[in-house]
C-alpha positions as CSV (number, residue, x, y, z in Angstrom):
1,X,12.9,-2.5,-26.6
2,X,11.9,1.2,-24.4
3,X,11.2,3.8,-26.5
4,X,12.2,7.0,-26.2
5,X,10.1,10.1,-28.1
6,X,11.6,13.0,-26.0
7,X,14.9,14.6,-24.8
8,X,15.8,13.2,-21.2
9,X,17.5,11.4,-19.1
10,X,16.1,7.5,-18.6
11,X,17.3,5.1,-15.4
12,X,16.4,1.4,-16.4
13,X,16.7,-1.6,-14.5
14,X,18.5,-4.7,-15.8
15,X,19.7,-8.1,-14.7
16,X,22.9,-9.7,-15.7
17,X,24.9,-11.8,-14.5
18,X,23.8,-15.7,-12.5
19,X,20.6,-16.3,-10.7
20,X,20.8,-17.7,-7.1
21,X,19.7,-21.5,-7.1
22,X,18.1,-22.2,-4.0
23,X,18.5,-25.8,-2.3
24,X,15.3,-27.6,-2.2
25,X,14.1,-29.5,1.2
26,X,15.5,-33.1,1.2
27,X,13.7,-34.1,4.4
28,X,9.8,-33.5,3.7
29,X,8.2,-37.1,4.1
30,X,5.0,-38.4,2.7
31,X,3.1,-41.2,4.6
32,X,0.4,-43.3,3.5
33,X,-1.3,-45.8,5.5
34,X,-4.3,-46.3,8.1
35,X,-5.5,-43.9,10.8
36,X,-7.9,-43.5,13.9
37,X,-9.9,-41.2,12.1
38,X,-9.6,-37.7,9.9
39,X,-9.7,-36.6,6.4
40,X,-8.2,-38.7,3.3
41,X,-7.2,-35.8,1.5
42,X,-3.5,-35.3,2.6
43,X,-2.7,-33.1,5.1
44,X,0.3,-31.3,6.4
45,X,1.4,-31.5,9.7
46,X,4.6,-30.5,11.7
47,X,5.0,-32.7,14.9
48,X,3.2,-35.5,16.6
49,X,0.9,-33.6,18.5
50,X,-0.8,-31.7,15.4
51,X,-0.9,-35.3,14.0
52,X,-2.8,-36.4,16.8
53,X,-5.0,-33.5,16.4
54,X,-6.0,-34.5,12.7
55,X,-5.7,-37.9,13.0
56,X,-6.0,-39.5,16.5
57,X,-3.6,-41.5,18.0
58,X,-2.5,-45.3,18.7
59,X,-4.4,-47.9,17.3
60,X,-4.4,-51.7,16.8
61,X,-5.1,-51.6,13.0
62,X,-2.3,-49.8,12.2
63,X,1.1,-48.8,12.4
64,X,1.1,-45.3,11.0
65,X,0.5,-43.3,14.0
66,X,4.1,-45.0,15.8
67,X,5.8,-44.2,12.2
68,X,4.9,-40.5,12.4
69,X,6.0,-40.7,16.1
70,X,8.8,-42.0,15.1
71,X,9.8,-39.5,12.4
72,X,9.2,-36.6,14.3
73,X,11.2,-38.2,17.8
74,X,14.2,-38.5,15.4
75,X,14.3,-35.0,13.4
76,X,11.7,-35.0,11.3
77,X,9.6,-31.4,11.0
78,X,7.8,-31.8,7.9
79,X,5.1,-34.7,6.7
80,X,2.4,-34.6,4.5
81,X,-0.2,-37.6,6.1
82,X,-2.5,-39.6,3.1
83,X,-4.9,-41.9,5.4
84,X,-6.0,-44.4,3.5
85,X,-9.6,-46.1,3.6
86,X,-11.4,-48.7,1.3
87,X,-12.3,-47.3,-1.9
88,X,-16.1,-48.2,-1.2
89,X,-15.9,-46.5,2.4
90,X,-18.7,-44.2,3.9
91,X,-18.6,-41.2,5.2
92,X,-21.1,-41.1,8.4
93,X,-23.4,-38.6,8.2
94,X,-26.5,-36.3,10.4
95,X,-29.3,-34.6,9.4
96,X,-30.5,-32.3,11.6
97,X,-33.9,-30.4,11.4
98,X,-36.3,-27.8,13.2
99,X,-38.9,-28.5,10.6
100,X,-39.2,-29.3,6.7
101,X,-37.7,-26.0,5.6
102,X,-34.6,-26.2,8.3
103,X,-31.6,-28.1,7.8
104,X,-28.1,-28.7,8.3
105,X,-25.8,-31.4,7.2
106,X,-23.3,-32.7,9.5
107,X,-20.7,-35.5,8.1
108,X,-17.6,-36.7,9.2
109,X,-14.2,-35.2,7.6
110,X,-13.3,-38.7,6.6
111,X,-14.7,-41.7,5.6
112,X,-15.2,-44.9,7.7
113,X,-16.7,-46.4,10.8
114,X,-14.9,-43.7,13.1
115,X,-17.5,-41.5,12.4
116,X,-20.1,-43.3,13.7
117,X,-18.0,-42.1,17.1
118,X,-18.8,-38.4,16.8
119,X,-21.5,-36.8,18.6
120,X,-23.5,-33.6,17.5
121,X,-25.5,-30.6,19.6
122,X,-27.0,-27.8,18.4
123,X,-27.9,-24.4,20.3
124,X,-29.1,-20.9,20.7
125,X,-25.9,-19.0,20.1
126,X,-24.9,-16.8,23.4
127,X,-25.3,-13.7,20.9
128,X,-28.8,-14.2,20.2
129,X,-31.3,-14.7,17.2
130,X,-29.8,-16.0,13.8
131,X,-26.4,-17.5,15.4
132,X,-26.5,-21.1,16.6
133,X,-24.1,-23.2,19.0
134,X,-22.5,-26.6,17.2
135,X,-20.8,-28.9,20.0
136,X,-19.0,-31.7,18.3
137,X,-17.5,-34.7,20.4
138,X,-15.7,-37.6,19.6
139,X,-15.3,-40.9,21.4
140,X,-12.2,-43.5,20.5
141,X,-14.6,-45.8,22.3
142,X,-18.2,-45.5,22.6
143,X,-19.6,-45.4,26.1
144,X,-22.2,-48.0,26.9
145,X,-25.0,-45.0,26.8
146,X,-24.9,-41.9,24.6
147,X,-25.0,-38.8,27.3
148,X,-24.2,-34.9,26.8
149,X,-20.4,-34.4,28.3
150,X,-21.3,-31.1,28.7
151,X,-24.2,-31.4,30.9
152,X,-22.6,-34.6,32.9
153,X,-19.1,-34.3,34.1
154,X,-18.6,-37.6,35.3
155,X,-19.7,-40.7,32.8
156,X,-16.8,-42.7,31.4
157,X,-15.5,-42.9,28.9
158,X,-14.9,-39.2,28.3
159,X,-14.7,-37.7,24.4
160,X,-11.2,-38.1,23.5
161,X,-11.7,-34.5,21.2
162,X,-14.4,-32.0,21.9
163,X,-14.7,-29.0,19.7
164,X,-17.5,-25.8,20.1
165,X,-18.3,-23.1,17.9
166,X,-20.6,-20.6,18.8
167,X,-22.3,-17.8,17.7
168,X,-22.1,-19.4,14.3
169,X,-24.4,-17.9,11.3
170,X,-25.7,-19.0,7.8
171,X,-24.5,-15.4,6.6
172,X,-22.3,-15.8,4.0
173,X,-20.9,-12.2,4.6
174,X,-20.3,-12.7,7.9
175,X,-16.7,-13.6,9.7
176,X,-18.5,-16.2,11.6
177,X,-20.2,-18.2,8.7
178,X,-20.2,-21.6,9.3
179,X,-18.1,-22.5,6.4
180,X,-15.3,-20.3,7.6
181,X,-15.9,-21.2,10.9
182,X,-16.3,-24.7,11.5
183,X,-15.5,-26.3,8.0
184,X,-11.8,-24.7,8.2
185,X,-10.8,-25.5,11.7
186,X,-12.5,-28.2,12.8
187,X,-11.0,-32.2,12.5
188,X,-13.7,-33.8,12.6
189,X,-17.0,-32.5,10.6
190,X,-18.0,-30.6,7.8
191,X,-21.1,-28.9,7.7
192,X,-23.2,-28.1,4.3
193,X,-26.8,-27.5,3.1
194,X,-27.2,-24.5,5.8
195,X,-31.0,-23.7,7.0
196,X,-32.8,-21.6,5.0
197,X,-34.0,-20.1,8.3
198,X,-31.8,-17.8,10.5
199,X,-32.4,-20.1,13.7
200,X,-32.0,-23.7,14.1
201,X,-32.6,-25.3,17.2
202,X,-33.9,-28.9,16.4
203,X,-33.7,-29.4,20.5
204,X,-31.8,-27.1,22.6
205,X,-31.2,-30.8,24.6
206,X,-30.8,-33.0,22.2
207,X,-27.0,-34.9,21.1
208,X,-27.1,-37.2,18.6
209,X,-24.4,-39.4,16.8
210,X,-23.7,-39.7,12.9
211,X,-24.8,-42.4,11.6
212,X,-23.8,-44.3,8.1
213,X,-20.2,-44.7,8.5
214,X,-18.6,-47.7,7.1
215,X,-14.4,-48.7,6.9
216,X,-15.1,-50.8,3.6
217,X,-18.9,-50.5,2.1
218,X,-18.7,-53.5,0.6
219,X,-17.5,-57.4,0.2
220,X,-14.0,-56.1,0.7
221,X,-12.5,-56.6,4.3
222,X,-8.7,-55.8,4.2
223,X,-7.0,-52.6,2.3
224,X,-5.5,-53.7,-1.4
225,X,-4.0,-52.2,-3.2
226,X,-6.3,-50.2,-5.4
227,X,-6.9,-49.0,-2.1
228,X,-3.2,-47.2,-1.5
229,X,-3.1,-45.5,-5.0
230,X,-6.8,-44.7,-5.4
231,X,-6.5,-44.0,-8.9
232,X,-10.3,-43.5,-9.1
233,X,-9.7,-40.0,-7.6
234,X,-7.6,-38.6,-10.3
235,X,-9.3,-35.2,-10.8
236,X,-8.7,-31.8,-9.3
237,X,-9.0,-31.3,-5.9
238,X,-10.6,-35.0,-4.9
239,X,-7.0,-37.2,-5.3
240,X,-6.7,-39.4,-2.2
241,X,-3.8,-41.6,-1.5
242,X,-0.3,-42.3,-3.7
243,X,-2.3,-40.1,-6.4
244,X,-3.0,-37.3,-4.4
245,X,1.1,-37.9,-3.2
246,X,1.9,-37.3,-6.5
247,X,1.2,-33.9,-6.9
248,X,3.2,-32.8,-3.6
249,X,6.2,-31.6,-5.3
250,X,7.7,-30.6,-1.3
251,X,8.1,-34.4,-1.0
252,X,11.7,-35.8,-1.7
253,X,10.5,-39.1,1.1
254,X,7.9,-41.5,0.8
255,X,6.9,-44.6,3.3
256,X,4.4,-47.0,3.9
257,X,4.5,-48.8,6.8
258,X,4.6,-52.8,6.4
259,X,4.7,-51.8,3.0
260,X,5.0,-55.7,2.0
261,X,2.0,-56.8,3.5
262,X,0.0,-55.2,0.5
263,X,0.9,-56.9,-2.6
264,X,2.5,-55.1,-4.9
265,X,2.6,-51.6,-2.7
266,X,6.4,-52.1,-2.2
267,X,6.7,-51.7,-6.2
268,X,3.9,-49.1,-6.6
269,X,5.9,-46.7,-4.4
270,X,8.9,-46.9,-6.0
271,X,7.6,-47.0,-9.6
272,X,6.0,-43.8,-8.3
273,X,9.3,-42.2,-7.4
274,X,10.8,-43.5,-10.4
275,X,8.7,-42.0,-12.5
276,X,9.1,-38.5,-10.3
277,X,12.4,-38.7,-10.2
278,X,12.3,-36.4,-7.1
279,X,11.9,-38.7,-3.9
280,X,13.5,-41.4,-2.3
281,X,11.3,-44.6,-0.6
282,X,11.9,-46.4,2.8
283,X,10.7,-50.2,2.9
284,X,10.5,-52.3,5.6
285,X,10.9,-55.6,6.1
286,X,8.1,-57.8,7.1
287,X,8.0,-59.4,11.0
288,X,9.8,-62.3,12.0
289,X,12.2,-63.2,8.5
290,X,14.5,-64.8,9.1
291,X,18.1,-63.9,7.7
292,X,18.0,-66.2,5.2
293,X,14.6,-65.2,3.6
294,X,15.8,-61.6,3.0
295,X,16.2,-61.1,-0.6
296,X,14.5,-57.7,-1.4
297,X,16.4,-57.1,-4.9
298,X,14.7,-60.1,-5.9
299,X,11.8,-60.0,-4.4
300,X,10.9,-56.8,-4.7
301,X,12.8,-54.4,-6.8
302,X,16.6,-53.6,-8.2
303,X,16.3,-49.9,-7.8
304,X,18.2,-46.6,-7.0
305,X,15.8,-45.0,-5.6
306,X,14.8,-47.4,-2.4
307,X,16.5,-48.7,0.7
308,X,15.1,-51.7,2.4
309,X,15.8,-52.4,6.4
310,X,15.3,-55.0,8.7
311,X,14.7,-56.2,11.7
312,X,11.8,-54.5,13.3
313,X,11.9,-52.2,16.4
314,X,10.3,-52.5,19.7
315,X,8.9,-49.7,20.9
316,X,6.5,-48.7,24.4
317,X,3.1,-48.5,23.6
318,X,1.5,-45.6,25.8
319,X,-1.3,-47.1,26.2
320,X,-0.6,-50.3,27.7
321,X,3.3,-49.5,29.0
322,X,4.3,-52.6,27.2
323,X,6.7,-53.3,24.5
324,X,5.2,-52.5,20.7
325,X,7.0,-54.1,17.8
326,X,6.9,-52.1,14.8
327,X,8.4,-51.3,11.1
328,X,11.6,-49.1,11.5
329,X,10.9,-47.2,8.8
330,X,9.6,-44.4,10.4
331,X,12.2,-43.7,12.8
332,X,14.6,-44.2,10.1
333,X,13.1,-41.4,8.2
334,X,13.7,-39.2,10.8
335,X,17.1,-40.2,11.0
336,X,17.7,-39.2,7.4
337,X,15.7,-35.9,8.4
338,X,18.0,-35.3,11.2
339,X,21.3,-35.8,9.3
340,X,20.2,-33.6,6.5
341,X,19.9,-30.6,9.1
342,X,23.1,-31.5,10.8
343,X,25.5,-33.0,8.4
344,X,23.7,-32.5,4.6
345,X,21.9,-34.6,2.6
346,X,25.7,-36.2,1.4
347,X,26.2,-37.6,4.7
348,X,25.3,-41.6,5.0
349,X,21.9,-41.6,7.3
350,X,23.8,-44.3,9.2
351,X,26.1,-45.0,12.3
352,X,23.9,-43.1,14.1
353,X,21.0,-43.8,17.3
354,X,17.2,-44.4,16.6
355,X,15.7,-42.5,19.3
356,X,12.6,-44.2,21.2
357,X,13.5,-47.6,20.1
358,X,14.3,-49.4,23.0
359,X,14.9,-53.2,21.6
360,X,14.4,-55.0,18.3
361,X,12.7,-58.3,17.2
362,X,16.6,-59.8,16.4
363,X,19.9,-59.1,17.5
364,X,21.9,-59.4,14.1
365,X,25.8,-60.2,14.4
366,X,28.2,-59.3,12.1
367,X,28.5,-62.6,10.5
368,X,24.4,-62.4,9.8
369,X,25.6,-58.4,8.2
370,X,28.1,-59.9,6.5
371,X,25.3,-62.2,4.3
372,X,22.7,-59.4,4.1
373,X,24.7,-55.9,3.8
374,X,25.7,-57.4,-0.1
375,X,22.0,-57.6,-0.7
376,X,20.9,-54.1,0.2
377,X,19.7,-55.0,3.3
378,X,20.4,-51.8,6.0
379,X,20.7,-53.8,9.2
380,X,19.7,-51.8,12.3
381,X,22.1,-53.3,15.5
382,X,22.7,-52.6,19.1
383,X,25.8,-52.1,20.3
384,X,27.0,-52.1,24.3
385,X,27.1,-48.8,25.3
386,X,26.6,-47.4,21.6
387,X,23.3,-47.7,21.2
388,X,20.7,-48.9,18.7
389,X,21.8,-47.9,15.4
390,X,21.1,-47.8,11.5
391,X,24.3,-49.8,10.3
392,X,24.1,-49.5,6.6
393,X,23.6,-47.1,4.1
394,X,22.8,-48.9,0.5
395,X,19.9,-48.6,-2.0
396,X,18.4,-51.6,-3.6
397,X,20.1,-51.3,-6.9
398,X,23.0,-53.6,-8.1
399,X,24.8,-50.9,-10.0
400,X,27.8,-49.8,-8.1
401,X,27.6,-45.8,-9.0
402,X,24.2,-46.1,-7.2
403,X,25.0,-48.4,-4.2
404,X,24.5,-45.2,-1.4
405,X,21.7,-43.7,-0.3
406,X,23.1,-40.6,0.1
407,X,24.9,-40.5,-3.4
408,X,21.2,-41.0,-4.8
409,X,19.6,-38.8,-2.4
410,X,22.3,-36.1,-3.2
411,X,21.7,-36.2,-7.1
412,X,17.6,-36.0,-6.5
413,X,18.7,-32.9,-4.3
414,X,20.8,-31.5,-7.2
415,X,18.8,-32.3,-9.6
416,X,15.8,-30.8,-8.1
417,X,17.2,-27.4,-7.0
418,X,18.7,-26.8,-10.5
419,X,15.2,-27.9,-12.3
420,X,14.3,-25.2,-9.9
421,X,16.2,-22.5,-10.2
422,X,17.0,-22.4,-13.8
423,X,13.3,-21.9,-15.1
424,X,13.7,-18.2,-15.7
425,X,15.7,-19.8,-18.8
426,X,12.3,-20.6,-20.9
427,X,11.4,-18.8,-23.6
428,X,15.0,-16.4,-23.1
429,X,16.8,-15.7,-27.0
430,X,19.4,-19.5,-26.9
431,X,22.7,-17.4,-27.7
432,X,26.3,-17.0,-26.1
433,X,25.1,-14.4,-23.2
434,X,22.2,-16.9,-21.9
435,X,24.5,-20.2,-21.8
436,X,27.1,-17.8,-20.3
437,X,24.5,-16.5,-17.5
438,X,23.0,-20.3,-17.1
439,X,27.0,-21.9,-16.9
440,X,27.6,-19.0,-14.4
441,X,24.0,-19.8,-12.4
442,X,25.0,-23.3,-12.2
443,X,28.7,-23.0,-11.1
444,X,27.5,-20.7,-8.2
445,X,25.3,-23.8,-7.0
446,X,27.7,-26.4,-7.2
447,X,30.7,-24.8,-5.7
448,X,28.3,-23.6,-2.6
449,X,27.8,-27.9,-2.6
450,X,31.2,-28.6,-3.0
451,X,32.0,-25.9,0.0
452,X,29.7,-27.8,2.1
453,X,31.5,-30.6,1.9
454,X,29.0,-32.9,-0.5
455,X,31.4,-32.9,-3.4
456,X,35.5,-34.6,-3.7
457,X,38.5,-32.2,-4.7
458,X,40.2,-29.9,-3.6
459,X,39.4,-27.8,-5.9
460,X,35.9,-27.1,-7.3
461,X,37.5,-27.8,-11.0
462,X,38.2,-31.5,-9.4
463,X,34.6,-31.5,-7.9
464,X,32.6,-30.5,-10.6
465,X,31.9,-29.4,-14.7
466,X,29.9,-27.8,-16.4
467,X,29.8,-27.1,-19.9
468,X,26.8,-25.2,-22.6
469,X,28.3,-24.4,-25.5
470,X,28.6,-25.0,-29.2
471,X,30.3,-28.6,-28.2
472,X,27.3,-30.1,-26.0
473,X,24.2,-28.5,-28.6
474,X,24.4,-28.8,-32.2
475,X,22.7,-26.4,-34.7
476,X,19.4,-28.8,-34.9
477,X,18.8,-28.4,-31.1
478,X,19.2,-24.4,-31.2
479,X,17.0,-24.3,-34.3
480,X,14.5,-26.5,-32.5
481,X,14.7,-24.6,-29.5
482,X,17.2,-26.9,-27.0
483,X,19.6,-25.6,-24.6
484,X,21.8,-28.3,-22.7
485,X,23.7,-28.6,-20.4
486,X,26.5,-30.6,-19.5
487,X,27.4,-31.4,-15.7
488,X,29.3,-33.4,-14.0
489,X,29.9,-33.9,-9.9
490,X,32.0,-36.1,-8.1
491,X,29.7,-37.2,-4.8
492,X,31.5,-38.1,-1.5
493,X,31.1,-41.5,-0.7
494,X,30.5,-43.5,2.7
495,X,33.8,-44.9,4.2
496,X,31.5,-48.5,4.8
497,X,35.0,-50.2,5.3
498,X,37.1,-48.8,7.4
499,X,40.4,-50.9,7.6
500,X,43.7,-50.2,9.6
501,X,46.9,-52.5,8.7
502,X,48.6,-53.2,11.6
503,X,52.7,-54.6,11.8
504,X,54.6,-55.9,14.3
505,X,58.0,-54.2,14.2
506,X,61.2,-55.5,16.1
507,X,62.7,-52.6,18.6
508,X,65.2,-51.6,16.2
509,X,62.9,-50.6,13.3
510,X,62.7,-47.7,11.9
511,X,59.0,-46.0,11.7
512,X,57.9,-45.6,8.2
């Protein structure tokens, strides 16, 4: 309580009355799975081209840079990237010395043979003694003979990312210290143990590559599993893989491509967002099943809180021009991405185009839909003149209140924003005025949902309830500091079967 000791007049500030509750994103993906190169510590990107940036681009041993190519053609804008590498992998690695007392350490910002592909030269800084020059260049493929790209214009294969930094310094004071400079914008090295002298020039001529890198260190010669989750990095700042995913709380998607080709990966992501509660997974199916060999509730999981689609997509690969089959479940992301920003995240991600897909592995009919749709399988068809489309919209679970994507995808989305916005409530005195301001708080939210169009009635009182009061706490939970709350929401539903009954009627009939 204020205190007041002396005649006056006091203006105080007070809040009564609901708290806004703020929608969280629905369409921020998380993707874990191979790349060219970059770091294994996740990384936030916004299109293709940044991903490109951090991570390279196409490559044979992996389908994750056509996924995020995928998501971001077809309305995705936000992605957190978790490259994954062996467990055992090394990170390549440079020494580089003027003489016993002068050192640098170059390595590679991610483990694995890639780095064996960069290519480091020291200079003279252009602003004189105590600043260096650091040229970095990468190859995708190694030319035949190591040569300086700055000094000959002409070799091939040219480095497929150059970076320069000059003028940088071992002062720690200074805005050009290498650990501002280089270590927080470059993708491709980190430099440490700085020279204890001011200059280092090893050989103004001189370009060497790292050396050390390795994809898998070991007797291990495929990812497993251990691999995607990387539990062995569960400590602050060092989690790699599904563990470092976990502590993303932007992310409300999650994919792996060709999930099913690493056993038991499928069930790790969704026991992952199970246990989260706040993100939904994408599966694929693998290449070349056949109709009949579909069975992912069985197979896999019965869960609310995965879709599973099939067949495959063909896409062009740049590089070659050709035709690329791939897992869909990129470009499906991006079609859930795209119909949250147009529609909301209650519309069905379905019945729309995949853009960039050009032809897939099978033409399904209707009569194949009509075996797999009951299974949870989301077929993806092409119809004359229509398109290539998504043409389903069910989870893997067998429970009818959870059959739609979008009804489950709405409730995380509810769920999450109300978690959110209600955590001023902690600690407040649990009487009549706080469930009043907390009913109040979450009546606000829901009818802006219901306005939007995500919730049935016409009425909010048909759409929604919700109730905190004496009837939904007893005295036990007050005295052992419990508030709850009661809601209820009716979700919109997909109209999967749309049916028109048509009659013949003689020439006399009446209309009805």
């Amino acid at each position: 309580m204020p205190e007041y000791l002396s005649p006056g007049v006091y203006v105080e500030e007070i809040e009564i009355g609901s708290k806004p509750v703020e929608g969280v994103s629905t369409s921020t993906a998380g993707f874990l799975g191979a790349a060219e190169r970059g770091p294994t510590k996740p990384q936030f990107v916004t299109s293709w081209l940044e991903f490109q940036r951090k991570f390279g681009s196409y490559t044979d041993a992996s389908y994750l840079p056509y996924a995020v190519q995928g998501f971001f053609d077809n309305g995705g804008q936000r992605a957190y990237i978790a490259r994954v590498v062996s467990k055992d992998a090394v990170t390549a690695q440079k020494t580089l010395t003027s003489d016993e007392d002068d050192a640098l350490q170059v390595s590679a910002i991610g483990e694995g043979d890639w780095g064996n592909r960069i290519a480091v030269k020291v200079a003279a800084g252009s602003s004189g003694a105590g600043t260096f020059k650091i040229s970095v260049f990468y190859w995708k493929k190694l030319p035949k003979t190591l040569y300086d790209p700055e000094a000959d214009s002409k070799t091939l294969p040219r480095p497929s990312a150059v970076e320069q930094y000059d003028n940088v310094t071992i002062d720690p004071d200074s805005s050009d210290y290498y650990e501002k400079k280089v270590n927080l914008s470059s993708n491709l090295i980190r430099l440490g143990a700085a020279p204890i002298k001011p200059v280092l020039l090893p050989d103004a001529s001189a370009i060497a590559y790292l050396t050390g890198g390795d994809d898998f260190g070991g007797t291990e010669t495929k990812l497993v599993l251990a691999d995607f989750i990387r539990s062995d990095t569960d400590q602050p700042g060092q989690r790699k893989g599904l563990t470092a995913l976990d502590g993303i709380d932007d992310i409300s998607l999650l994919y792996s491509p060709n999930a099913l080709a690493v056993n038991g990966l499928a069930q790790a992501l969704i026991s992952h967002s199970e246990q989260l509660k706040d993100r939904f997974v994408v599966l694929d199916s693998e290449s070349q099943k056949k109709v009949d060999e579909l069975k992912p509730r069985d197979d896999i999981e019965d869960t609310k809180y995965a879709a599973f689609y099939y067949p495959w997509v063909k896409v062009i690969n740049p590089d070659t021009g050709m035709q690329q089959t791939i897992p869909p479940g990129g470009h499906v992301l991006g079609l859930y991405a795209r119909t949250d920003v147009e529609r909301g995240v209650h519309k069905a991600p379905a019945n729309d185009t995949l853009r960039g897909v050009v032809d897939l592995e099978f033409q399904i009919t209707k009569g194949e839909q009509d075996i797999l749709n009951p299974k949870g399988v989301n077929v993806i068809r092409a119809f004359p003149g229509r398109g290539i489309r998504v043409w389903g919209a069910r989870t893997l679970s067998s429970d009818p209140l959870w059959k739609y994507v979008n009804v489950r995808r709405l409730f995380i989305f509810l769920e999450e924003s109300i978690y959110n916005g209600t955590q001023w409530v902690v600690f407040e005195p649990n009487d009549d005025k706080l469930w009043a301001r907390v009913r109040r708080t979450v009546n606000e939210f829901l009818t802006r949902i219901w306005r939007d169009g995500a919730l049935v009635g016409s009425k909010a009182e048909e759409a929604f309830f919700v109730k905190v009061d004496r009837s939904t706490m007893t005295q036990d939970d007050i005295n052992n500091g419990r508030l709850i709350v009661l809601i209820g929401v009716a979700p919109v539903r997909p109209a999967e079967f749309v049916i028109f009954r048509i009659a013949q009627l003689s020439g006399s009939a009446d209309a009805q």
